[in-house]
PDB file of N, CA, C and O in Angstrom:
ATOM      1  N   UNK A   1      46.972  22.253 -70.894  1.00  0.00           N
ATOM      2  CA  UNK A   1      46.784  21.047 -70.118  1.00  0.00           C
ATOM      3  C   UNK A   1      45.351  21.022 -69.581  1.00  0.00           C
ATOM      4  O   UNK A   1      44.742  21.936 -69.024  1.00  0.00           O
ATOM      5  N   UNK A   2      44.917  19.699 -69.886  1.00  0.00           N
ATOM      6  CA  UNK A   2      43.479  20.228 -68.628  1.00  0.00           C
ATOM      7  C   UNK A   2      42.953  19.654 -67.716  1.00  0.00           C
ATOM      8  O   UNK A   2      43.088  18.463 -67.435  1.00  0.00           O
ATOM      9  N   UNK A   3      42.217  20.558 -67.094  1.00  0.00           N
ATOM     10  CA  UNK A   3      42.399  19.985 -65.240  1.00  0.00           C
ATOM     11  C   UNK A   3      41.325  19.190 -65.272  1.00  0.00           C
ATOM     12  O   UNK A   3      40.484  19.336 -66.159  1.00  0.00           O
ATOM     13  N   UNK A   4      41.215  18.327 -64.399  1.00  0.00           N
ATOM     14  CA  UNK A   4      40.433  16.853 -63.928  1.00  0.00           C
ATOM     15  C   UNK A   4      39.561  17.633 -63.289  1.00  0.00           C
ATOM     16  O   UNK A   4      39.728  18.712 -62.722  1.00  0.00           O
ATOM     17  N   UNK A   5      38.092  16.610 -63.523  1.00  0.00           N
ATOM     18  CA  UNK A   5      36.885  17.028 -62.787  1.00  0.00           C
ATOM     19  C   UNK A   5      37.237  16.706 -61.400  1.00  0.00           C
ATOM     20  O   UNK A   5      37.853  15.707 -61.028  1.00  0.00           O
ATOM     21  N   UNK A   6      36.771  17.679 -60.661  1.00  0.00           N
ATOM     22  CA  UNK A   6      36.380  17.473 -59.198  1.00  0.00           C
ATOM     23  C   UNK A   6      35.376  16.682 -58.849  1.00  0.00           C
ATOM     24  O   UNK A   6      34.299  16.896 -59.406  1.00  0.00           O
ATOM     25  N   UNK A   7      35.450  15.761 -58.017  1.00  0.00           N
ATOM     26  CA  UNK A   7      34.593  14.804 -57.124  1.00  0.00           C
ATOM     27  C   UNK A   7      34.605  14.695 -55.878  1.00  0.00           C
ATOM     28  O   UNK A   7      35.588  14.335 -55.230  1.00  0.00           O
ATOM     29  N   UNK A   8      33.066  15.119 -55.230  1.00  0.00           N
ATOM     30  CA  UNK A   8      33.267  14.986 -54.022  1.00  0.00           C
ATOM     31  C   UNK A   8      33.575  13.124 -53.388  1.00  0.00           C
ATOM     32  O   UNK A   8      33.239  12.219 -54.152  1.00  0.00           O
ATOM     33  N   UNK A   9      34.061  12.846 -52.322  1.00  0.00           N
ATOM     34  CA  UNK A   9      33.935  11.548 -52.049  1.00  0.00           C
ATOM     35  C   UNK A   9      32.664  11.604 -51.416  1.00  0.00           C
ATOM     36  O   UNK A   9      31.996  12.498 -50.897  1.00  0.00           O
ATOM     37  N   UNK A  10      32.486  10.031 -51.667  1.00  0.00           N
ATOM     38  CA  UNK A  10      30.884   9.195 -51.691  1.00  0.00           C
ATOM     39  C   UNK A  10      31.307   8.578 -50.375  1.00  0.00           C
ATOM     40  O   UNK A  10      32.477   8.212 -50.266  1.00  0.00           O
ATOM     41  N   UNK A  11      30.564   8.445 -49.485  1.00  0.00           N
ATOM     42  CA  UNK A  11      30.467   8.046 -48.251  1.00  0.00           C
ATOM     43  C   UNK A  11      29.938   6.657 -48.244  1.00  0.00           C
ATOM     44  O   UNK A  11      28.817   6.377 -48.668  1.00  0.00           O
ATOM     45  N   UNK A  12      30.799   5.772 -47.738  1.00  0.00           N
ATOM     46  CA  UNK A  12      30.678   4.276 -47.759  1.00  0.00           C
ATOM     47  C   UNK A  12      29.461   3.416 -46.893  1.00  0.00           C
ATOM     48  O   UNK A  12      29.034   2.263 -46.954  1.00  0.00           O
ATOM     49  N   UNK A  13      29.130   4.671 -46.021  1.00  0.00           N
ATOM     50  CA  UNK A  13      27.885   4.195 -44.851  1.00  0.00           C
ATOM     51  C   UNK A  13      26.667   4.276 -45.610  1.00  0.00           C
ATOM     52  O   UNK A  13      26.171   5.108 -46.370  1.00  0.00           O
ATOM     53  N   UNK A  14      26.370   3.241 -45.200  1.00  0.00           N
ATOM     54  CA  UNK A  14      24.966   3.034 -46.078  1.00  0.00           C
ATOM     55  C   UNK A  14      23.803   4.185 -45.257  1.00  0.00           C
ATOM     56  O   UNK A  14      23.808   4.429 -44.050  1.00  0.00           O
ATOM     57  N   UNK A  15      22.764   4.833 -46.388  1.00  0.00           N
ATOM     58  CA  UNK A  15      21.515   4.951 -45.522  1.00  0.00           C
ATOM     59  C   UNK A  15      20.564   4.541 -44.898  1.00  0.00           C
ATOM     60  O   UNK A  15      19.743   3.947 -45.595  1.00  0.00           O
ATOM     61  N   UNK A  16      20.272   4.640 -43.546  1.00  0.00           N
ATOM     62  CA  UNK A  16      19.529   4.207 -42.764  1.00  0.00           C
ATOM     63  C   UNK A  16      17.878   4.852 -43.382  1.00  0.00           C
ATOM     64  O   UNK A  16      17.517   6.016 -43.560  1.00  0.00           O
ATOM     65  N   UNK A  17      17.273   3.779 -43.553  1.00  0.00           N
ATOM     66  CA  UNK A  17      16.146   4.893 -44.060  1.00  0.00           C
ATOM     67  C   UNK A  17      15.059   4.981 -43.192  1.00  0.00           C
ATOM     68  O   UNK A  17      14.075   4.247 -43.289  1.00  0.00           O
ATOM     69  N   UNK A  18      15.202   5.887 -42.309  1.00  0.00           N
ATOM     70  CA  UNK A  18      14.200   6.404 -41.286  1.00  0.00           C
ATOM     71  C   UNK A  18      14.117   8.090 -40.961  1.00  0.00           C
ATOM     72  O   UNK A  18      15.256   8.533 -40.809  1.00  0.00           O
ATOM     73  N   UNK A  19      13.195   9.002 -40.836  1.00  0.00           N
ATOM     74  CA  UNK A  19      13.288  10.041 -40.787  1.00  0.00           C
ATOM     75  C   UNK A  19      12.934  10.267 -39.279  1.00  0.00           C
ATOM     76  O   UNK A  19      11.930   9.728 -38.813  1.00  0.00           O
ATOM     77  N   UNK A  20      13.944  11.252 -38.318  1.00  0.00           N
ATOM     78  CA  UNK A  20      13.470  10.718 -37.017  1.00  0.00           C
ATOM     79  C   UNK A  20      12.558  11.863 -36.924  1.00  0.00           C
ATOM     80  O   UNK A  20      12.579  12.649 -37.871  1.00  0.00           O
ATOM     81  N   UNK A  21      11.744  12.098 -35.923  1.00  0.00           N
ATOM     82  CA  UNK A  21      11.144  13.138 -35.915  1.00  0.00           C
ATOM     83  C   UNK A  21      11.043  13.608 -33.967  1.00  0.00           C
ATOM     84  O   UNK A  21      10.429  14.619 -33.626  1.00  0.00           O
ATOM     85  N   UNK A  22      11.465  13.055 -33.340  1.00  0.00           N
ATOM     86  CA  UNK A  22      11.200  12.948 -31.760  1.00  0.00           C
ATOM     87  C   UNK A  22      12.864  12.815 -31.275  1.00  0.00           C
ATOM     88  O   UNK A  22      13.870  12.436 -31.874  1.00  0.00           O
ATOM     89  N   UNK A  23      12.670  13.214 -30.185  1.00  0.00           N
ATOM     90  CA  UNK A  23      14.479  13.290 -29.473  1.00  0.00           C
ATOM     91  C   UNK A  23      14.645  11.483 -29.130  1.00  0.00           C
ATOM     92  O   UNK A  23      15.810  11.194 -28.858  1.00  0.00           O
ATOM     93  N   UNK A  24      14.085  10.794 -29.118  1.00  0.00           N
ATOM     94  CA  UNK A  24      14.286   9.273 -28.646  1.00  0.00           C
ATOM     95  C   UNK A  24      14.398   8.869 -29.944  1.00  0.00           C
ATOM     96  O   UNK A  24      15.118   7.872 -29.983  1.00  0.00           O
ATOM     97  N   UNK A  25      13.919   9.270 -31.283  1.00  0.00           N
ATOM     98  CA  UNK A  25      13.821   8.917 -32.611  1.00  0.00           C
ATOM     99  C   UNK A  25      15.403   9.158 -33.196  1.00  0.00           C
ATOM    100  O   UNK A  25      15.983   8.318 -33.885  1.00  0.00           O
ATOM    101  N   UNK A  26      15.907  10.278 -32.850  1.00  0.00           N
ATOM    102  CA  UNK A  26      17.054  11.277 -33.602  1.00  0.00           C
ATOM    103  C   UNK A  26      18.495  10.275 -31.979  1.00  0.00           C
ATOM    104  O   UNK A  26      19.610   9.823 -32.239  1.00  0.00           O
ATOM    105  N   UNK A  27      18.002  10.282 -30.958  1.00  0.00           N
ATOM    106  CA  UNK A  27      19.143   8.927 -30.417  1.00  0.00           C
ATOM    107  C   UNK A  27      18.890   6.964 -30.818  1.00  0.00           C
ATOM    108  O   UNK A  27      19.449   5.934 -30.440  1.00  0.00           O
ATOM    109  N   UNK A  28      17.844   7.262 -31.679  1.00  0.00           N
ATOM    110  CA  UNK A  28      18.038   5.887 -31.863  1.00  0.00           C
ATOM    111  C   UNK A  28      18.967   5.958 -33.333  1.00  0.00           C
ATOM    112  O   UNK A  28      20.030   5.388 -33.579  1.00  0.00           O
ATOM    113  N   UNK A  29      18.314   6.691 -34.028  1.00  0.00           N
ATOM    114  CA  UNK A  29      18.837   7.455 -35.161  1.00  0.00           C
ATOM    115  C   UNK A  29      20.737   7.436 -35.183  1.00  0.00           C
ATOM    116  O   UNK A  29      21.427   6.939 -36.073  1.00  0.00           O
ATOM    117  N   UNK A  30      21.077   7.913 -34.322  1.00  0.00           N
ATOM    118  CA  UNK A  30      22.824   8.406 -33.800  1.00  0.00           C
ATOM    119  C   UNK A  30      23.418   6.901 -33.472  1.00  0.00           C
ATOM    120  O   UNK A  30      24.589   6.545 -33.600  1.00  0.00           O
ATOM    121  N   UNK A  31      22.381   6.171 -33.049  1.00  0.00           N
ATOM    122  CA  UNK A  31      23.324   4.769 -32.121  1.00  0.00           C
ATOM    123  C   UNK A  31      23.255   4.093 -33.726  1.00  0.00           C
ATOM    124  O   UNK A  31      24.386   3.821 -34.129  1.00  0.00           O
ATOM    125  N   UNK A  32      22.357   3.830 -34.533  1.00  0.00           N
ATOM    126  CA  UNK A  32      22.407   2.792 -35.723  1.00  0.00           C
ATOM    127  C   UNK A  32      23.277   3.704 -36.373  1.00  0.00           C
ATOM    128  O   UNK A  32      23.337   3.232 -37.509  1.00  0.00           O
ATOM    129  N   UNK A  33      23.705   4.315 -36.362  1.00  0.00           N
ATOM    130  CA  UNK A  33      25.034   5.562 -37.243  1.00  0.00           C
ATOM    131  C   UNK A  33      26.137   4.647 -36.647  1.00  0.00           C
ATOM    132  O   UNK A  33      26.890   3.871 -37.234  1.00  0.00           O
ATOM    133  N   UNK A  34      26.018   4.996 -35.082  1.00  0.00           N
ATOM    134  CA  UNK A  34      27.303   4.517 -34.672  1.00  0.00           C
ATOM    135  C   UNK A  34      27.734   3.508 -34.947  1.00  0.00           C
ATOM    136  O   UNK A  34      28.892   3.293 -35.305  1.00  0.00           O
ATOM    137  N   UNK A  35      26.672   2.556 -34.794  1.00  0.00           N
ATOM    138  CA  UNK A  35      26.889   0.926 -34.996  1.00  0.00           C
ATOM    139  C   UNK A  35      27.476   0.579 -36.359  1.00  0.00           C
ATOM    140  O   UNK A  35      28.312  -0.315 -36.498  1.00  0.00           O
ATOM    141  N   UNK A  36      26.876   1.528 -37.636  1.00  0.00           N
ATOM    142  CA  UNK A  36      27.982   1.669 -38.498  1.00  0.00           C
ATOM    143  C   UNK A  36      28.983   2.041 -38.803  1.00  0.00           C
ATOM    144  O   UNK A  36      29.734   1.485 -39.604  1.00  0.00           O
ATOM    145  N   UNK A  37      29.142   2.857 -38.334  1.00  0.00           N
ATOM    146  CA  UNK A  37      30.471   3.211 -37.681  1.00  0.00           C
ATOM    147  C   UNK A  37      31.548   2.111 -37.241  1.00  0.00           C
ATOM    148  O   UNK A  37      32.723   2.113 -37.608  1.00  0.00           O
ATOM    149  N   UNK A  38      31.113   1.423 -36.620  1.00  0.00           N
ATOM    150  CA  UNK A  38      32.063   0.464 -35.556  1.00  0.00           C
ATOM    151  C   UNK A  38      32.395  -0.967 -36.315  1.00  0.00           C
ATOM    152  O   UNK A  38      33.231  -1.849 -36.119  1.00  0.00           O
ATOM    153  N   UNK A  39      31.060  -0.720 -37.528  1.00  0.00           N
ATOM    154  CA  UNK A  39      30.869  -2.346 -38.209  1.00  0.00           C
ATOM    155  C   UNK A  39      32.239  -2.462 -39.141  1.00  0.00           C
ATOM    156  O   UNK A  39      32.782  -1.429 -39.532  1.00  0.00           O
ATOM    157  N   UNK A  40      32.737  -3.683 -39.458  1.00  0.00           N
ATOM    158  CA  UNK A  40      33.578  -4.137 -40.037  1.00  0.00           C
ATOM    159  C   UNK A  40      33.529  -4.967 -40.847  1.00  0.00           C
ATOM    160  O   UNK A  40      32.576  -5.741 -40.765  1.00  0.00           O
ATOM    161  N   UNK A  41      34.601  -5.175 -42.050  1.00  0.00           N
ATOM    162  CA  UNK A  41      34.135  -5.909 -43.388  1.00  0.00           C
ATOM    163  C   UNK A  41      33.802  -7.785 -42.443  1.00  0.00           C
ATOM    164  O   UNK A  41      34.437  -8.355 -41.556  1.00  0.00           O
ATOM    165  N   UNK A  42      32.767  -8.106 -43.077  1.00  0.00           N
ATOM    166  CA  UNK A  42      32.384  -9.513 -42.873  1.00  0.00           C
ATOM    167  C   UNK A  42      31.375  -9.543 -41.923  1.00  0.00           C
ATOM    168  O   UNK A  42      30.691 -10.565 -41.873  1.00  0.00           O
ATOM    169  N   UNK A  43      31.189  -8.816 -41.312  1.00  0.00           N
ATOM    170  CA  UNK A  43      30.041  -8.379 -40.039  1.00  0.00           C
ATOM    171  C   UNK A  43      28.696  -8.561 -40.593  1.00  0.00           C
ATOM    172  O   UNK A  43      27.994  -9.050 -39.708  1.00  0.00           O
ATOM    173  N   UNK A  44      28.038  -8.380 -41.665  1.00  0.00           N
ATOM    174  CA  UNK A  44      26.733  -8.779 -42.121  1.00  0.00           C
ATOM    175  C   UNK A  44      26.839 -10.529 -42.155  1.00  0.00           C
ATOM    176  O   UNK A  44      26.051 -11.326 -41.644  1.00  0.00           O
ATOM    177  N   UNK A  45      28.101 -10.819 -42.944  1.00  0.00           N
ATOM    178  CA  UNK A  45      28.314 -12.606 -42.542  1.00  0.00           C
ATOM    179  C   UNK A  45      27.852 -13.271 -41.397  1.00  0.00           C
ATOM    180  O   UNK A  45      27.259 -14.349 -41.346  1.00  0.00           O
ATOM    181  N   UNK A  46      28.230 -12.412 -40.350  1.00  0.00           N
ATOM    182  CA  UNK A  46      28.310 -13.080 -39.102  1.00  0.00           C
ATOM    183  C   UNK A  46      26.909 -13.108 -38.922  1.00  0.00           C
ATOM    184  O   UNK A  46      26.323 -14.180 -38.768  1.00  0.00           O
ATOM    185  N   UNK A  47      25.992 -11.407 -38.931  1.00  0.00           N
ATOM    186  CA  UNK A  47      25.203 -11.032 -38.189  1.00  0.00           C
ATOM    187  C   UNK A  47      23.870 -11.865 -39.417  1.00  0.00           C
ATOM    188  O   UNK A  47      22.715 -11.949 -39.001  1.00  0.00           O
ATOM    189  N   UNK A  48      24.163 -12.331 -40.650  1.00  0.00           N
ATOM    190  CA  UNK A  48      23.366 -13.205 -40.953  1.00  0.00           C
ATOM    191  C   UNK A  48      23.261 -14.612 -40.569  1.00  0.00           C
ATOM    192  O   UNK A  48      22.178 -15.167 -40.379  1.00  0.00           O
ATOM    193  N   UNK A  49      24.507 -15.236 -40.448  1.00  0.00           N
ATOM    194  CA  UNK A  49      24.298 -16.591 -39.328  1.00  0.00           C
ATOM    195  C   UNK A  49      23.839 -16.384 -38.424  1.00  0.00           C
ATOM    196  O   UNK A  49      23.169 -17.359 -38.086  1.00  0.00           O
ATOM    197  N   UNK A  50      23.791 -15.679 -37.805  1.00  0.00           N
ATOM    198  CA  UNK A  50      23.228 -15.559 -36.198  1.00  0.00           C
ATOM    199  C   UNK A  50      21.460 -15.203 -36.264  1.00  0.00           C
ATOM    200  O   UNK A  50      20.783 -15.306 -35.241  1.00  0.00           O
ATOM    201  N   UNK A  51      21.088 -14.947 -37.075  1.00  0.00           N
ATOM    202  CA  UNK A  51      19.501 -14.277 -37.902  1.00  0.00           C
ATOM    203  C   UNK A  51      19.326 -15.549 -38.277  1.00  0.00           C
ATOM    204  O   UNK A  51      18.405 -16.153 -37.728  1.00  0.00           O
ATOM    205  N   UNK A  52      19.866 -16.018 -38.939  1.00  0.00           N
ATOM    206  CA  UNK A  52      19.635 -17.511 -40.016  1.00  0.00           C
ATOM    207  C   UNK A  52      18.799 -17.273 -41.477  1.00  0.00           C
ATOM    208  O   UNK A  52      17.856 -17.968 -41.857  1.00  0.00           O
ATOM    209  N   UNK A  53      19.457 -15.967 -42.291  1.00  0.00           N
ATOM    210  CA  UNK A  53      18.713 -15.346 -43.246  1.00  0.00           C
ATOM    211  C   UNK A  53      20.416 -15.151 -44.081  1.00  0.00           C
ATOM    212  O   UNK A  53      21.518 -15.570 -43.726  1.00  0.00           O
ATOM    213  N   UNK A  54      20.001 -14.351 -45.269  1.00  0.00           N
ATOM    214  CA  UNK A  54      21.120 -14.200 -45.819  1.00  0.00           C
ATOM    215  C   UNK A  54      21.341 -12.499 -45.397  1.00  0.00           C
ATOM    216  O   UNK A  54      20.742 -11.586 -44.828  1.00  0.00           O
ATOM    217  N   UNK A  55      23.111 -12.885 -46.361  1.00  0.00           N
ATOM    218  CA  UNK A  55      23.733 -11.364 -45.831  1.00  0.00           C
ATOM    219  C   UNK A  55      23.054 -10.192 -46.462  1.00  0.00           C
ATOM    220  O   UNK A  55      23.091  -9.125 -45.849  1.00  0.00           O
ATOM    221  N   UNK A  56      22.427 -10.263 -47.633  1.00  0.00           N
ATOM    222  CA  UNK A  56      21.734  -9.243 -47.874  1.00  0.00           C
ATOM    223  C   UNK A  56      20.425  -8.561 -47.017  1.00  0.00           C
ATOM    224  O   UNK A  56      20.204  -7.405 -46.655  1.00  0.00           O
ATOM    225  N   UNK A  57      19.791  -9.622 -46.892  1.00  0.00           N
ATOM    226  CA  UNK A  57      18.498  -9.643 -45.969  1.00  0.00           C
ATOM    227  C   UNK A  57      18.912  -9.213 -44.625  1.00  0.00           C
ATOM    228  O   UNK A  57      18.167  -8.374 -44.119  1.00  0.00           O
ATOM    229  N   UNK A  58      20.114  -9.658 -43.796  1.00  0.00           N
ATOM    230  CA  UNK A  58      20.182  -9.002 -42.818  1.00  0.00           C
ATOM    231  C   UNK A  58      21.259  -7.611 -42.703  1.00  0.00           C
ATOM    232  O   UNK A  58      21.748  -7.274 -41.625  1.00  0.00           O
ATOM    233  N   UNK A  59      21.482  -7.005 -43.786  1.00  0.00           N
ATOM    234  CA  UNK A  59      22.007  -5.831 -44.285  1.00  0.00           C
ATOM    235  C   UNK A  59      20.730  -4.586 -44.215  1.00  0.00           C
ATOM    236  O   UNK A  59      20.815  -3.610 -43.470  1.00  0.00           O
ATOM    237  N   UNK A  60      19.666  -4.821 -45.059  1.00  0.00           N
ATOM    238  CA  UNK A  60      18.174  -4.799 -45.281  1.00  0.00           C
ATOM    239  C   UNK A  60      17.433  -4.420 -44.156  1.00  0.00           C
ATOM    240  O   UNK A  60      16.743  -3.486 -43.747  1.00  0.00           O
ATOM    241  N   UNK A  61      17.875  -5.578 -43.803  1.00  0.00           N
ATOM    242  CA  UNK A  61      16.845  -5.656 -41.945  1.00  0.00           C
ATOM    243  C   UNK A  61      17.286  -4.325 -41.586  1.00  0.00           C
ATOM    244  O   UNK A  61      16.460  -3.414 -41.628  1.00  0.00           O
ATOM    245  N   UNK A  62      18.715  -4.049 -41.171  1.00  0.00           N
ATOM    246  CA  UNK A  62      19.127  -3.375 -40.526  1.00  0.00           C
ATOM    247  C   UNK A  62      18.716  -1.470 -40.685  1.00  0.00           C
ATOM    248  O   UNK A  62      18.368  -0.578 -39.911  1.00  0.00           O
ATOM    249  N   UNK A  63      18.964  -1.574 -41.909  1.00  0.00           N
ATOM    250  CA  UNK A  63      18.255  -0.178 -42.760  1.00  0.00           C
ATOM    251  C   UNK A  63      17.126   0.356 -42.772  1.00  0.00           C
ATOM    252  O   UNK A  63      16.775   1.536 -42.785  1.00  0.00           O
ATOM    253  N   UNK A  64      16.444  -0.824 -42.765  1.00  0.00           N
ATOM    254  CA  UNK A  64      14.557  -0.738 -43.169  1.00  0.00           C
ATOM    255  C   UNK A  64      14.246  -0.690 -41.361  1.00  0.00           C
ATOM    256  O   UNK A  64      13.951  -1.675 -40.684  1.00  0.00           O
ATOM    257  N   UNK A  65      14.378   0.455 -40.950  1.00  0.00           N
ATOM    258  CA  UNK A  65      13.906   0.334 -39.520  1.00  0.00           C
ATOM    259  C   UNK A  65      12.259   0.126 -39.056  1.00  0.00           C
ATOM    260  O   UNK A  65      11.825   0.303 -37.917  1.00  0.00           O
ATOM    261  N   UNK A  66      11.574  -0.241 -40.098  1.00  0.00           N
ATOM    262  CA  UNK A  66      10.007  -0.522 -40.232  1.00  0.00           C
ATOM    263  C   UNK A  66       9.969  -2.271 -40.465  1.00  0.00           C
ATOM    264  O   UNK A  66       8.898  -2.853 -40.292  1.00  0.00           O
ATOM    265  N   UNK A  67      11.027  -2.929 -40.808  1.00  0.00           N
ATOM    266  CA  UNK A  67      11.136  -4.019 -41.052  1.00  0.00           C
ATOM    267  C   UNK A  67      10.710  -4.798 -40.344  1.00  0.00           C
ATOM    268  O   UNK A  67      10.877  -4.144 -39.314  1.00  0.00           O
ATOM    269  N   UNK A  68      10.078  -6.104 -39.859  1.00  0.00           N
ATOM    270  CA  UNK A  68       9.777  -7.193 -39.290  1.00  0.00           C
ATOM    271  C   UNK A  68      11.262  -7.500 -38.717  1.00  0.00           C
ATOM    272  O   UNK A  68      11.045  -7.418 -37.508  1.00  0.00           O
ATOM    273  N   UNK A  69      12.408  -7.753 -38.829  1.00  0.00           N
ATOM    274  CA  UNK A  69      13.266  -8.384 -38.471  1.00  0.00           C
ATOM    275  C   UNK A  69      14.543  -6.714 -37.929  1.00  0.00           C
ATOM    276  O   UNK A  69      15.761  -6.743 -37.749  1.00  0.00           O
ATOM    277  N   UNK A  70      13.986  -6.021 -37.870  1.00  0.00           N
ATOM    278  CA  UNK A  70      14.911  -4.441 -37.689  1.00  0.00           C
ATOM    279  C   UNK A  70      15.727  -5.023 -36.363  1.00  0.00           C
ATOM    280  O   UNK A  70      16.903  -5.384 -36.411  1.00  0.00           O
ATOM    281  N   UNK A  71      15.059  -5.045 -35.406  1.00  0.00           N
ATOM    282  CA  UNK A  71      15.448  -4.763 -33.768  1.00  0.00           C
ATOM    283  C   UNK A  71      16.347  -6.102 -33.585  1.00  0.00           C
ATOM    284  O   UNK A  71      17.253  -5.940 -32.767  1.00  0.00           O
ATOM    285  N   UNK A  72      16.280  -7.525 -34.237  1.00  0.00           N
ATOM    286  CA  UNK A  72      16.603  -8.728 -34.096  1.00  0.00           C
ATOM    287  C   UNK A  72      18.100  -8.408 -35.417  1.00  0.00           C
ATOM    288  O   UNK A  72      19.020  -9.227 -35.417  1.00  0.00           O
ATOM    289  N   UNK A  73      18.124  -7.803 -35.918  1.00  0.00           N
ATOM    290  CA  UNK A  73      19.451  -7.377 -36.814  1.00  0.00           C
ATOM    291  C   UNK A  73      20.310  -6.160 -36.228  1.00  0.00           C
ATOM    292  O   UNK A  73      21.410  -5.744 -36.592  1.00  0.00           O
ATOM    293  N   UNK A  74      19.433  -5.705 -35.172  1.00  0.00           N
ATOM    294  CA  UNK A  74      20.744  -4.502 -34.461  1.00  0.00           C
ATOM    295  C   UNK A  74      20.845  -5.108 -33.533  1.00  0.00           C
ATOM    296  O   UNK A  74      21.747  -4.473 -32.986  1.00  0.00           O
ATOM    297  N   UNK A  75      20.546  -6.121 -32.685  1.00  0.00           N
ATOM    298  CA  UNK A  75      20.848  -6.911 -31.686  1.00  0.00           C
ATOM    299  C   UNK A  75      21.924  -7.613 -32.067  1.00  0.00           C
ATOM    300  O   UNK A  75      22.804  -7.693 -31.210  1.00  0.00           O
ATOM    301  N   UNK A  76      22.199  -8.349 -33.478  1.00  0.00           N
ATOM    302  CA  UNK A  76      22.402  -9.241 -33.834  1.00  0.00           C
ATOM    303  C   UNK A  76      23.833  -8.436 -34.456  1.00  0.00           C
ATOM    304  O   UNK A  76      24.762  -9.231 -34.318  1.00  0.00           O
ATOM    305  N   UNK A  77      24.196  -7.484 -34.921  1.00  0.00           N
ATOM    306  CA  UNK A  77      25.723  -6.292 -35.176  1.00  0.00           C
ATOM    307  C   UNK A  77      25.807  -6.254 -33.410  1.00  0.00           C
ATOM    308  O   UNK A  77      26.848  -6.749 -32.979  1.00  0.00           O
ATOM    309  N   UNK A  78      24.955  -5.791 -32.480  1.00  0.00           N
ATOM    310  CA  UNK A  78      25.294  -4.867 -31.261  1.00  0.00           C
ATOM    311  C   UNK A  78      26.400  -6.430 -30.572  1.00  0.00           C
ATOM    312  O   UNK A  78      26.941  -6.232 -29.484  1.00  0.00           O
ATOM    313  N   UNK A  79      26.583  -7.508 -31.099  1.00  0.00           N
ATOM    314  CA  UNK A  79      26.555  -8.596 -29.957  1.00  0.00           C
ATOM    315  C   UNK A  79      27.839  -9.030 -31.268  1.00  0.00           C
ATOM    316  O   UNK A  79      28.887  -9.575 -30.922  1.00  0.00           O
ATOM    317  N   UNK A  80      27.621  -8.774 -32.399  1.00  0.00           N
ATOM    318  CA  UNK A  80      29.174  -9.280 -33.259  1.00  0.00           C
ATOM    319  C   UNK A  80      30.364  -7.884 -32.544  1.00  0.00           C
ATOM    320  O   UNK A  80      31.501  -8.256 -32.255  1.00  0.00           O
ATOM    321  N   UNK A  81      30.101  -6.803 -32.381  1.00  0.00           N
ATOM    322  CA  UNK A  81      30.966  -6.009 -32.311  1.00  0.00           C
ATOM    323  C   UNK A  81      31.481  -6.048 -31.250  1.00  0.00           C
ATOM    324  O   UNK A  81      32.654  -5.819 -30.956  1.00  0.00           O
ATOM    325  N   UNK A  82      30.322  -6.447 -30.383  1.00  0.00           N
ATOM    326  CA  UNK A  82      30.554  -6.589 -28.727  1.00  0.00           C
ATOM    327  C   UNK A  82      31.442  -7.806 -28.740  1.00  0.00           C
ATOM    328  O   UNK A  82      32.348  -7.940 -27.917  1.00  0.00           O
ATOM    329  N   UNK A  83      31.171  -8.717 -29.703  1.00  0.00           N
ATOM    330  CA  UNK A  83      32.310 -10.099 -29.601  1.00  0.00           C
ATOM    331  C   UNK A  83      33.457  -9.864 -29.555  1.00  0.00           C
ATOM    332  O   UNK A  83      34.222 -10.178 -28.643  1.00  0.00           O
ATOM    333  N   UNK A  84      33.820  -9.037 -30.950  1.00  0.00           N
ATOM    334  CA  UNK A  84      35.097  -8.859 -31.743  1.00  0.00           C
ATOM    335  C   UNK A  84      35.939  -8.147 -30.389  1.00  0.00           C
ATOM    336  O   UNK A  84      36.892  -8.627 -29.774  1.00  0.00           O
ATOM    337  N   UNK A  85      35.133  -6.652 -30.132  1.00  0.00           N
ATOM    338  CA  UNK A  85      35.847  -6.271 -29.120  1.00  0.00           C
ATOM    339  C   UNK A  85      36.530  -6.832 -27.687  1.00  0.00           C
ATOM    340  O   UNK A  85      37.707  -6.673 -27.364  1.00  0.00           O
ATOM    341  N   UNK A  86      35.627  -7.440 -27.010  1.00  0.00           N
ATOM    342  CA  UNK A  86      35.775  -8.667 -26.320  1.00  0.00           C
ATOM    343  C   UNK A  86      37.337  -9.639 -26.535  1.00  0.00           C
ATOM    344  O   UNK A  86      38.091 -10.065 -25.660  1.00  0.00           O
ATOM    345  N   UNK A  87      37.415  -9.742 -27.776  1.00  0.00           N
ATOM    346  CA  UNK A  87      38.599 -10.797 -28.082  1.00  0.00           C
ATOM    347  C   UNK A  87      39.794  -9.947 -28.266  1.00  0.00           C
ATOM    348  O   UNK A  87      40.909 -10.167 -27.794  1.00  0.00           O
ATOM    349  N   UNK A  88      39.389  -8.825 -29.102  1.00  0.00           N
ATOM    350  CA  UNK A  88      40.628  -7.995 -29.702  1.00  0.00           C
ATOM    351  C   UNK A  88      41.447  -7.604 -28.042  1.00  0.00           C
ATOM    352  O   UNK A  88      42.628  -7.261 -28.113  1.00  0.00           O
ATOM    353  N   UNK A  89      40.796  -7.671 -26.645  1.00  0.00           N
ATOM    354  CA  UNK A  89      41.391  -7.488 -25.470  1.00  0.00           C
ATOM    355  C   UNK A  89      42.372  -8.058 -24.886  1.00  0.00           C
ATOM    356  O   UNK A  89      42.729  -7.683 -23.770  1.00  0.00           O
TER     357      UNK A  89
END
């Protein structure tokens, strides 16, 4: 009989691509983790209406922490999650 390849599982969180290098760098680092963490399917939807860009672009934003639009796309998840939670009460 023969045995099936092993696969590790692939982790669904996207990479943030920033290398932190400073203790304020490595907690900003932990909170955009978290925030993925907390995010939920349709949440780039939202957090692109609210940007007025598309869902990719504000997916993008969010990752590319060098981006022109970075800080205005974690504002923009920090205030959908803060909604959702808000209601789910």
């Amino acid at each position: 009989m023969r045995n099936s390849v092993k696969r590790q599982k692939k982790s669904n969180i996207p990479k943030i691509l920033f290398d932190a290098t400073t203790e304020d760098e490595k907690k900003y680092l932990e909170k955009l983790e978290d925030l993925l963490k907390k995010k939920r399917n349709g949440d780039w939807e939202d957090v692109a209406k609210l940007l007025g860009v598309s869902t990719q672009s504000a997916q993008k934003a969010f990752l590319r922490v060098y981006s022109k639009n970075h800080f205005e796309a974690v504002a923009a998840l920090e205030k959908v999650i803060e909604n959702r939670s808000q209601l789910l009460k």
